[in-house]
C-alpha positions as CSV (number, residue, x, y, z in Angstrom):
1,X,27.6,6.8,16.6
2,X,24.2,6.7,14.3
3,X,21.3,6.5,16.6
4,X,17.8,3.8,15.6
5,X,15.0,5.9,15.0
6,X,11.7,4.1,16.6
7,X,8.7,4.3,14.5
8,X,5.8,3.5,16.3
9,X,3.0,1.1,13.6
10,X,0.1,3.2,12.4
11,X,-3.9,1.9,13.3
12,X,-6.2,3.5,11.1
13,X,-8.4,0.8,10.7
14,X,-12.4,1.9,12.1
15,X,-13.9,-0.8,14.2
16,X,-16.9,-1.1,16.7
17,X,-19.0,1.8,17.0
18,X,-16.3,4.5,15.1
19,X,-16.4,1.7,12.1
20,X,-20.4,1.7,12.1
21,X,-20.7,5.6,12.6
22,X,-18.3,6.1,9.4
23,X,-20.0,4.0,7.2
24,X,-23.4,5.7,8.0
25,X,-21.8,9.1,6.6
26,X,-20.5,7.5,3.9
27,X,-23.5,5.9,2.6
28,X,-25.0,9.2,3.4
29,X,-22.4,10.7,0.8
30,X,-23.3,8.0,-1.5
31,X,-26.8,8.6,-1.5
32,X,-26.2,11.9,-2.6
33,X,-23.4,11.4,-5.0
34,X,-21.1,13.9,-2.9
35,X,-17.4,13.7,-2.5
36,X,-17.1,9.9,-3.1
37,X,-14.1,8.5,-5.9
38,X,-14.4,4.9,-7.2
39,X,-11.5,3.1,-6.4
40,X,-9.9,-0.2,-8.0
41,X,-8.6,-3.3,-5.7
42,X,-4.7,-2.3,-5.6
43,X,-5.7,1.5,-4.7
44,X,-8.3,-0.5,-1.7
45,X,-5.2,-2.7,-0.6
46,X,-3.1,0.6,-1.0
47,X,-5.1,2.1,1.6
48,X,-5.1,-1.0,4.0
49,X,-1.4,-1.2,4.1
50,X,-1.2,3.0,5.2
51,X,-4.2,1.9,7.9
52,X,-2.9,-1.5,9.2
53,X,0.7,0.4,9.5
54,X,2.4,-1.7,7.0
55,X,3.7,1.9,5.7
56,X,4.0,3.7,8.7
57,X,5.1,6.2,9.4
58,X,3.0,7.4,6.9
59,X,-0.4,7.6,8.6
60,X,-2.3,9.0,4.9
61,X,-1.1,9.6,1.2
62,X,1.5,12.3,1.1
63,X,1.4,16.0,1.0
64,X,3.5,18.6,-1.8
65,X,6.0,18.7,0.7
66,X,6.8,15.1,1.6
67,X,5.6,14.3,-2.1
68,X,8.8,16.8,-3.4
69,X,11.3,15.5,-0.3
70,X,10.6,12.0,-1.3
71,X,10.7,12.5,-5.0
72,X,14.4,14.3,-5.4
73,X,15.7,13.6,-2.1
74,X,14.6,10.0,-1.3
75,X,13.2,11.4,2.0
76,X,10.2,13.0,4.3
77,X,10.3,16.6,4.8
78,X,11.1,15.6,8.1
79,X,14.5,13.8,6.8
80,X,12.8,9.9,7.5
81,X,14.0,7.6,4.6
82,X,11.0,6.8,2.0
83,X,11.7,5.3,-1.3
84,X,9.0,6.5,-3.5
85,X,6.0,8.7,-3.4
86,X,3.3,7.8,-2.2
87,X,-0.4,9.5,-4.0
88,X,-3.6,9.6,-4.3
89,X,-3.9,10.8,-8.0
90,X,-6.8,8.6,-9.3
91,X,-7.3,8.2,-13.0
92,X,-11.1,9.2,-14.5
93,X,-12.6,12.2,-15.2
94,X,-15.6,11.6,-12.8
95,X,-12.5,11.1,-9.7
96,X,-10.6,14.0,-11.0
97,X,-13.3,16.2,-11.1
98,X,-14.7,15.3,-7.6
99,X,-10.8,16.5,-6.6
100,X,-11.0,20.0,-7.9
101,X,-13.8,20.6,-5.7
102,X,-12.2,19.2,-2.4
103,X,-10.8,21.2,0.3
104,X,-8.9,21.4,3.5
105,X,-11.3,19.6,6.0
106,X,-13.5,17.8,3.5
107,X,-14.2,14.0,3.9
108,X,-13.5,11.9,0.8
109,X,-15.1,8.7,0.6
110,X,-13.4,5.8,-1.4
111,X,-16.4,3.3,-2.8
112,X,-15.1,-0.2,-4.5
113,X,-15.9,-1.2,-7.9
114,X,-19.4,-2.5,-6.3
115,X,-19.6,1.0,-5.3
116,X,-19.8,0.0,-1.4
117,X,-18.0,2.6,1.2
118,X,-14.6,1.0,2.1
119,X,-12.3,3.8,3.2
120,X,-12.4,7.8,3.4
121,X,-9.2,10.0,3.1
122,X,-9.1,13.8,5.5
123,X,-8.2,16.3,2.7
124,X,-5.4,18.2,3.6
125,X,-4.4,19.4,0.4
126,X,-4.8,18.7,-3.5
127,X,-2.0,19.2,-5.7
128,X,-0.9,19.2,-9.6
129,X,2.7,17.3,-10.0
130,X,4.6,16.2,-13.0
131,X,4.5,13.1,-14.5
132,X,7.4,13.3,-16.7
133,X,9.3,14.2,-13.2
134,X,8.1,12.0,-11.4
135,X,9.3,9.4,-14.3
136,X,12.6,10.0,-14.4
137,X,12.9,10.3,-10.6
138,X,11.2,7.6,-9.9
139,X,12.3,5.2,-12.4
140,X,15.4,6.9,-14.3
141,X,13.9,7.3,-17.8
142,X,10.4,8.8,-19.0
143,X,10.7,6.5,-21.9
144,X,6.9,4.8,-21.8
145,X,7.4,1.8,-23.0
146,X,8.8,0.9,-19.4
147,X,6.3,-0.4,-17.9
148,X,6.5,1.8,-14.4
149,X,6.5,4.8,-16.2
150,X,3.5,3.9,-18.4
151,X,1.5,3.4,-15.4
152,X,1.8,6.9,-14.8
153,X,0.6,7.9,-17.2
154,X,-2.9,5.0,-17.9
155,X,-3.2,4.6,-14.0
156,X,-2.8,8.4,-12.3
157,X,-4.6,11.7,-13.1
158,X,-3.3,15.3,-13.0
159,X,-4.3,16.1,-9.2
160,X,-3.2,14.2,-6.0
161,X,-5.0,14.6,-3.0
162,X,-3.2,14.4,0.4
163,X,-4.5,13.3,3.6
164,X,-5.1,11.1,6.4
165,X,-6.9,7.6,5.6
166,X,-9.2,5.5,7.9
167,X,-10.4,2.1,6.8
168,X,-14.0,1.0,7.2
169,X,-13.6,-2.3,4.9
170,X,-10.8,-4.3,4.2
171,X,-10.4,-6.2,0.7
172,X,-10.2,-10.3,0.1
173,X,-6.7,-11.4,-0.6
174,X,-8.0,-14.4,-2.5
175,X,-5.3,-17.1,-2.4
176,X,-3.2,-15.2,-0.3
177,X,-6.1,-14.6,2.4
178,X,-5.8,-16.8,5.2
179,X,-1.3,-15.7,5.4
180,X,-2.6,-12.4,5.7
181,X,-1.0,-10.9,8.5
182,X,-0.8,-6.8,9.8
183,X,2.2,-5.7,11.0
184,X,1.3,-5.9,14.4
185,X,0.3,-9.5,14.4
186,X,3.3,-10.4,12.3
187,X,5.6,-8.8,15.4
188,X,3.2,-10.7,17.8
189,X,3.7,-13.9,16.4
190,X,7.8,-13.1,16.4
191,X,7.6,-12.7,20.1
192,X,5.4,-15.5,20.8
193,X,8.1,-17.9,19.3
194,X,11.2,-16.1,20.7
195,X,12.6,-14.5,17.3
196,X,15.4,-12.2,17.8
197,X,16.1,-11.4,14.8
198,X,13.6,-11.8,11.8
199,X,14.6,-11.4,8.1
200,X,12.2,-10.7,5.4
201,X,12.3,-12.0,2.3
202,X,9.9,-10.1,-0.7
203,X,9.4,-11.7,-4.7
204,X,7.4,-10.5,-7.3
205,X,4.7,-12.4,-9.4
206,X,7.1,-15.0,-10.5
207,X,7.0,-18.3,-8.9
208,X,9.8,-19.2,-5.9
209,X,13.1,-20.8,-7.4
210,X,16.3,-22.4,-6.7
211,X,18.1,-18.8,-5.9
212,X,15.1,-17.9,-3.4
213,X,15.6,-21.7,-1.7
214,X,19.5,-20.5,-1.3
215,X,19.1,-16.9,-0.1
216,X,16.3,-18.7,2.6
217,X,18.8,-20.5,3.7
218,X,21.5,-18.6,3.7
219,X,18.9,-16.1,5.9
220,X,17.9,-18.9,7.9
221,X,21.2,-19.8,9.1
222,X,21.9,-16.8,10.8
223,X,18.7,-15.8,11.9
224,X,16.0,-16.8,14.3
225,X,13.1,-16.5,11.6
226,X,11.8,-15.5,8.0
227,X,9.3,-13.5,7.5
228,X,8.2,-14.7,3.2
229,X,6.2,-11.8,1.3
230,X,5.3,-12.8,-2.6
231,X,4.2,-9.7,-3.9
232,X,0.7,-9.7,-6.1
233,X,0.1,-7.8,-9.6
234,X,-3.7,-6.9,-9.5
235,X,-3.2,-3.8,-12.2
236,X,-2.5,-6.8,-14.8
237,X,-2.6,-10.8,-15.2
238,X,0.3,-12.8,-13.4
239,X,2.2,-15.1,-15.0
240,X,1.9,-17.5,-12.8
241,X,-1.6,-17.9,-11.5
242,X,-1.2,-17.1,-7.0
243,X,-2.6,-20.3,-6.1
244,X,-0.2,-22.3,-8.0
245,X,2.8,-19.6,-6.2
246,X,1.0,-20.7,-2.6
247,X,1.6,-24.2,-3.2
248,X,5.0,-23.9,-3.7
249,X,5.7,-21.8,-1.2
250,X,3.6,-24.1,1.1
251,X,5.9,-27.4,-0.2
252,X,9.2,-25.7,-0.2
253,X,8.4,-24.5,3.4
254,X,6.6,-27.8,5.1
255,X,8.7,-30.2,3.3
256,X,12.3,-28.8,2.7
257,X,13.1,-26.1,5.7
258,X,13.8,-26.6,9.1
């Protein structure tokens, strides 16, 4: 008989005192232009799903080891199941160059486009990988006209850097902002209405359909809740703007479901 591994939720996000502490040494590192890497919104929101524990158990972006395990075996070196790597391999020369100085110990802080302190990574280790690998393990071809594999190469550099993350400053969701929910008050709001059993249910940028109405309800009758997570596509426009993908979730949920 298979036994349930328990994973208990990461919390890496600074507040209080640790949170205003953190930010002092960052702007400190700012000041003097020292081990700080510009970051774009996905990489921020990247971060904030590692430190809320919406990736857990990864607690920080992942080492050669787990990196390799992951890649060709679909698993951490410690034989959890992980679908994909997860790495910090920031494109620019400026960011790649403040990686081949970084070493075991050092403090890497992450600055926004606006160039404010919003996270910091503990360097572990920074590593070289292949791309054309990583391709075809990841998505099954190298050809770059797919778009997955194309984002290796325009969105990632040469080196990744591994290592635990703590968040000083979480990002604006815009449309989706006031659904956003960490994993911890997601399971606390399952509880508080008595669900048993919760399904989730995730979409990419297009809008919700027909087929999404039937596999809700299919869901729905045989579970106690569902738990609705439309992905967003920051890297690139949407083709359908997330307002308009709100509202229809919002109609189809207030107005058609039980």
């Amino acid at each position: 008989m298979s036994s349930v591994r328990k994973v208990g939720l990461v919390n890496a996000v600074l507040e209080g005192p640790a949170r205003e502490s953190a930010l002092e040494e960052a702007d400190e590192c700012l000041s003097r232009n020292q081990d700080t890497v510009m970051i774009d919104e996905e990489a921020w929101i990247t971060v904030e799903m590692i430190a809320t524990g919406a990736l857990s158990p990864c607690a920080g972006f992942m080492g050669r080891e787990d990196y390799a395990a992951v890649l060709r075996e679909g698993r951490l070196a410690d034989g959890t199941p992980w679908p994909t790597p997860l790495s910090f391999a920031v494109a620019g020369d400026r960011n790649q160059g403040v990686l081949k100085h970084v070493r075991h110990g050092d403090t890497v802080t992450l600055i926004s486009r606006d160039k404010r302190p919003v996270a910091r990574i503990m360097a572990e280790e920074v590593f070289a990988y292949d791309r054309e690998e990583r391709a075809q393990c990841v998505f099954g071809t190298t050809d770059r006209h797919h778009p997955g594999v194309r984002s290796i190469y325009e969105r990632m550099g040469d080196l990744s850097l591994a290592g635990r993350v703590e968040l000083m400053r979480r990002p604006h969701w815009g449309a989706f902002e006031r659904y956003r929910l960490t994993p911890r008050e997601s399971v606390e709001r399952f509880r508080a209405r008595g669900a048993r059993t919760v399904v989730g249910f995730i979409t990419g940028a297009n809008p919700v359909h027909r087929g999404h109405e039937h596999i809700h309800r299919v869901a729905l009758e045989n579970h106690d809740m569902l738990l609705v997570q439309p992905l967003v596509q920051l890297a690139k426009p949407e083709y359908i703007r997330s307002e308009y993908r709100i509202q229809a979730y919002e109609t189809l949920i207030d107005k058609y479901y039980p």
